[in-house]
C-alpha positions in Angstrom: 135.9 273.7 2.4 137.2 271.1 0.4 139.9 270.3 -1.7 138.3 271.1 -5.1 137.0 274.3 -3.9 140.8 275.0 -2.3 142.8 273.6 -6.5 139.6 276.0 -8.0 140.5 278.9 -6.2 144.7 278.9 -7.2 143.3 278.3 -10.7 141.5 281.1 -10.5 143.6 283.8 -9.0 146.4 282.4 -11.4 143.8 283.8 -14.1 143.0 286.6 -12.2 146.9 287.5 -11.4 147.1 287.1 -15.8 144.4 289.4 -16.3 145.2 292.0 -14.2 148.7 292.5 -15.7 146.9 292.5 -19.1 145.3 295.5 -17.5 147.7 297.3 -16.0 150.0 297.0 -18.6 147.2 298.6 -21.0 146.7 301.2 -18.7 150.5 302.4 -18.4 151.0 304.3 -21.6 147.6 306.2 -21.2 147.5 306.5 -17.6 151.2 308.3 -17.7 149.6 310.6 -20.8 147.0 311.4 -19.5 148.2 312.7 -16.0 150.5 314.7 -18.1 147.9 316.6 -19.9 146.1 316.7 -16.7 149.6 318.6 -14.9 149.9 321.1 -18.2 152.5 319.1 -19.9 152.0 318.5 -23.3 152.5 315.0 -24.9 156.4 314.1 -25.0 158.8 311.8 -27.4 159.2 309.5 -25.6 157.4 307.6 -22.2 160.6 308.0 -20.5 160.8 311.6 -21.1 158.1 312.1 -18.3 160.4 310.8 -15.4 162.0 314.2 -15.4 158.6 316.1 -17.5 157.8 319.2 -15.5 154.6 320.5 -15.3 154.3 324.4 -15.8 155.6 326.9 -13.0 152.6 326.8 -10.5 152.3 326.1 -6.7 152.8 322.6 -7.2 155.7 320.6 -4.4 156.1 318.0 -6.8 158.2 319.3 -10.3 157.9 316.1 -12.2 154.4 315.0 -10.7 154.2 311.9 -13.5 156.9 310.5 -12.3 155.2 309.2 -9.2 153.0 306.9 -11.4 155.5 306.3 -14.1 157.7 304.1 -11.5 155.1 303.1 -9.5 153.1 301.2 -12.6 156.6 299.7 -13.4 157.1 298.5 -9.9 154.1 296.8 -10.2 154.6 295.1 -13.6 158.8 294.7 -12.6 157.4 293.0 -9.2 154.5 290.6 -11.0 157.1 289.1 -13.5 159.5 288.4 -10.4 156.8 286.4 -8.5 154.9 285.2 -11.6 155.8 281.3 -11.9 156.6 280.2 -15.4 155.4 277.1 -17.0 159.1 275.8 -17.3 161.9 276.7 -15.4 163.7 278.8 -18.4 160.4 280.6 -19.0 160.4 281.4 -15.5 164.0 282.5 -15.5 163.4 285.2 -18.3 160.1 285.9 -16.9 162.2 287.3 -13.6 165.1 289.2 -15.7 161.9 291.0 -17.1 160.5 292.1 -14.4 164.4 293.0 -13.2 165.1 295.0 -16.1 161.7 296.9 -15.3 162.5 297.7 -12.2 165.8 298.7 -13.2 163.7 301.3 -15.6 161.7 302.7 -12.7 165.1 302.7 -10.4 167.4 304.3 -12.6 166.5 307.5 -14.0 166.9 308.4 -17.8 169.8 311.1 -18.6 168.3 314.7 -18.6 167.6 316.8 -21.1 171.3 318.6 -20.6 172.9 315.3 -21.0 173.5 315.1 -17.0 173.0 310.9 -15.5 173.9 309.8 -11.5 174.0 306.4 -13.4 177.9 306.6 -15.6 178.4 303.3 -15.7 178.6 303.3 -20.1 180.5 306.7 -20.1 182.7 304.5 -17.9 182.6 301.8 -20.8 183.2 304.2 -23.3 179.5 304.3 -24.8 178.3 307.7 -23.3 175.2 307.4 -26.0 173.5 304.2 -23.3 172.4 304.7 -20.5 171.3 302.3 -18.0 167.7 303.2 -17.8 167.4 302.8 -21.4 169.1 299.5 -21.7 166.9 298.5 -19.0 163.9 299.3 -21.2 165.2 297.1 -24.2 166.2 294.2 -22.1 163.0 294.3 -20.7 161.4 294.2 -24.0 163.8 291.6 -25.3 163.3 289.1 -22.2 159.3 289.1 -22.7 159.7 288.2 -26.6 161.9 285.3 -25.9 159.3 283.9 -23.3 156.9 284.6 -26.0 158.8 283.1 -28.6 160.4 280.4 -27.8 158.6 279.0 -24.4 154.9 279.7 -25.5 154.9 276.2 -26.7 155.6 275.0 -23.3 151.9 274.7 -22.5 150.4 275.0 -26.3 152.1 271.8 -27.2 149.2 269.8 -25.1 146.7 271.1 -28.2 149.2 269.6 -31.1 147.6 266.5 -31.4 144.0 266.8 -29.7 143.0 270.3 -31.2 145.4 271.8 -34.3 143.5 274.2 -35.3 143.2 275.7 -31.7 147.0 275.1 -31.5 148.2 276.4 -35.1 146.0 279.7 -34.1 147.4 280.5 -30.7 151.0 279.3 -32.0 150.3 281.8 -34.6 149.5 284.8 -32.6 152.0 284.4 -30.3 154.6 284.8 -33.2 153.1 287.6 -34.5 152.8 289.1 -31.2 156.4 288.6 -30.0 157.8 289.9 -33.3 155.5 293.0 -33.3 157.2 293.5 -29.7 160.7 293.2 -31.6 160.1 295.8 -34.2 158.0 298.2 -32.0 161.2 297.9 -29.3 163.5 298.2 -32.6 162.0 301.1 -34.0 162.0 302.8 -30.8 165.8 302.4 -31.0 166.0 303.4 -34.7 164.0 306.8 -34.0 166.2 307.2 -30.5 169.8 308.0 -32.5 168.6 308.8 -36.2 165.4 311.4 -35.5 166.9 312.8 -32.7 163.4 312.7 -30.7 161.9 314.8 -33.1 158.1 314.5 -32.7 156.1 311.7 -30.7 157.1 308.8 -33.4 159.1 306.7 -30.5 156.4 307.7 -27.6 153.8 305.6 -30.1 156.2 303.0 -30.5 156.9 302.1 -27.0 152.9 302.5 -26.6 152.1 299.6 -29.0 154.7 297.5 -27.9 153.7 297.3 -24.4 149.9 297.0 -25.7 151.3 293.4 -27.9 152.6 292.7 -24.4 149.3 293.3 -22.9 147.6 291.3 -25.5 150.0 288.3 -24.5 148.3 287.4 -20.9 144.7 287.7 -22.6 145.5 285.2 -25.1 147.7 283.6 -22.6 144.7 283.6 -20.4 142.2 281.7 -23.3 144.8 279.2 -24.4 145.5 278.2 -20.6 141.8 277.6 -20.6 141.0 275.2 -23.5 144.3 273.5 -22.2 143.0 273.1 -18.9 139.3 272.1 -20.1 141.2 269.1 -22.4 143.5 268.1 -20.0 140.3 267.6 -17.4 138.4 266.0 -19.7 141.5 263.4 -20.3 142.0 262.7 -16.8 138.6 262.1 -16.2 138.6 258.7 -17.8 141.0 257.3 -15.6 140.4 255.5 -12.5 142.7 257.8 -10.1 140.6 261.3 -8.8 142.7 264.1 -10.1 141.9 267.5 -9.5 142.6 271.0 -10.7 145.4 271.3 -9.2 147.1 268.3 -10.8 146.4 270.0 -14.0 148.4 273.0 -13.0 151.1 270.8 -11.8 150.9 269.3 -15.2 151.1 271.9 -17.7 
C-alpha cells in the first residue's frame, strides 16, 4: 500500500464522515415522526415534545418509546461535531460547542407538560420560562450559523481568484443557508412564548432548520472538492511531489 493510496483514503472518509452527517441530520426530524405515528402518538408541537411523548396505554415497558431515538440521533450528531476537525482553529472551536450544546439537548430533558424540570438551574436565575434543554437547542443552532457564516470562507477563499463564479455561488449559499438557520431557530423562539404551542407551526420550524444544516455538509462536500481538484492541479506544476494529503493540510 502506498502512500497515495494511504492521503486518498483520509480524503475520502473525510467526505464520507461529511456526508453521512448530511444524512443523519436529514433523517432526524422524520425518523423521530415517524416512530411516533408508528407508537400511536400523533404529531406534536414541537421535536422536543417527544422526549416525554407517550404512546397510548398498551403493554408497552417503554412510556415514551421515541425518546430512545430522539437522544440517540443527537448523540450521534453532538459526538460528530466534537471529533469533526475544522478548517481553522475557531471554526473548530464552535464546531465542538455545537456538538456540546447537542448533547446537552439529548442530556437534559425538556420541562414537562405540568411545568415540572430536575434541571432548575434558570428558576435559580430568576428566568423560570428557560430551561436548559431549550437553551441548549438555540445555542446549538446559533454555533452552526456562525461556523457557517463567518468561517465558510476559510476554505472558499482558495476559489477567489482562480474560479469567482464557483466562489460568489457557494459564498452565496452558504449565506443564505446560515441565515435561513437564524430565522427558522428564531421563529421557533417567537412561536415558543407568543402561540403558546398551539398547533405544529414550531415542530416545522425546527424541521427546516436542521434540514438548511443538512444541506451545509452537501455543499460543504462539493466546494471541498473543486477546492481540492484546483489546489492539485496547482501543485502539480512544481518540482516537489505533493500529495493529497498536503492538500488537506493546506486548506
Amino acid at each position: 500500500m502506498d502512500i497515495d493510496h494511504i492521503d486518498k483514503a483520509i480524503v475520502d472518509n473525510y467526505r464520507k464522515l461529511r456526508t453521512r452527517m448530511g444524512v443523519i441530520t436529514l433523517a432526524f426530524p422524520v425518523v423521530v415522526i415517524a416512530m411516533g405515528l408508528f407508537w400511536g402518538i400523533g404529531i406534536q408541537p414541537t421535536l422536543s415534545d417527544y422526549y416525554f411523548a407517550d404512546e397510548p396505554k398498551g403493554a408497552r415497558v417503554d412510556l415514551f418509546p421515541v425518546r430512545l431515538w430522539f437522544c440517540g440521533i443527537l448523540f450521534a450528531v453532538g459526538v460528530f461535531l466534537v471529533k469533526y476537525r475544522g478548517f481553522s482553529k475557531n471554526e473548530d472551536r464552535w464546531l465542538s460547542l455545537a456538538g456540546i450544546f447537542a448533547l446537552g439537548v439529548a442530556i437534559f430533558p425538556m420541562t414537562s407538560k405540568d411545568g415540572r424540570t430536575d434541571w432548575k438551574l434558570f428558576e435559580y436565575l430568576g428566568m423560570p420560562w428557560l430551561s436548559v434543554h431549550g437553551v441548549s437547542a438555540v445555542l446549538a443552532f446559533a454555533c452552526i450559523a456562525v461556523v457557517i457564516l463567518w468561517y465558510s470562507d476559510s476554505t472558499l477563499s482558495q476559489l477567489k481568484e482562480s474560479n469567482p463564479k464557483d466562489h460568489k455561488r457557494f459564498k452565496t449559499a452558504y449565506f443564505l443557508i446560515g441565515l435561513y438557520m437564524v430565522l427558522a431557530i428564531g421563529t421557533s423562539v417567537l412561536l415558543h412564548y407568543l402561540n403558546a404551542k398551539q398547533g405544529s407551526y414550531i415542530l416545522f420550524a425546527e424541521w427546516s432548520g436542521i434540514w438548511a444544516f443538512a444541506a451545509y455538509w452537501f455543499v460543504k462536500n462539493r466546494e471541498l472538492r473543486i477546492v481540492a481538484e484546483k489546489l492539485k492541479k496547482t501543485l502539480s506544476n512544481t518540482t516537489v511531489k505533493r500529495t493529497e494529503a498536503d492538500i488537506v493540510d493546506k486548506i
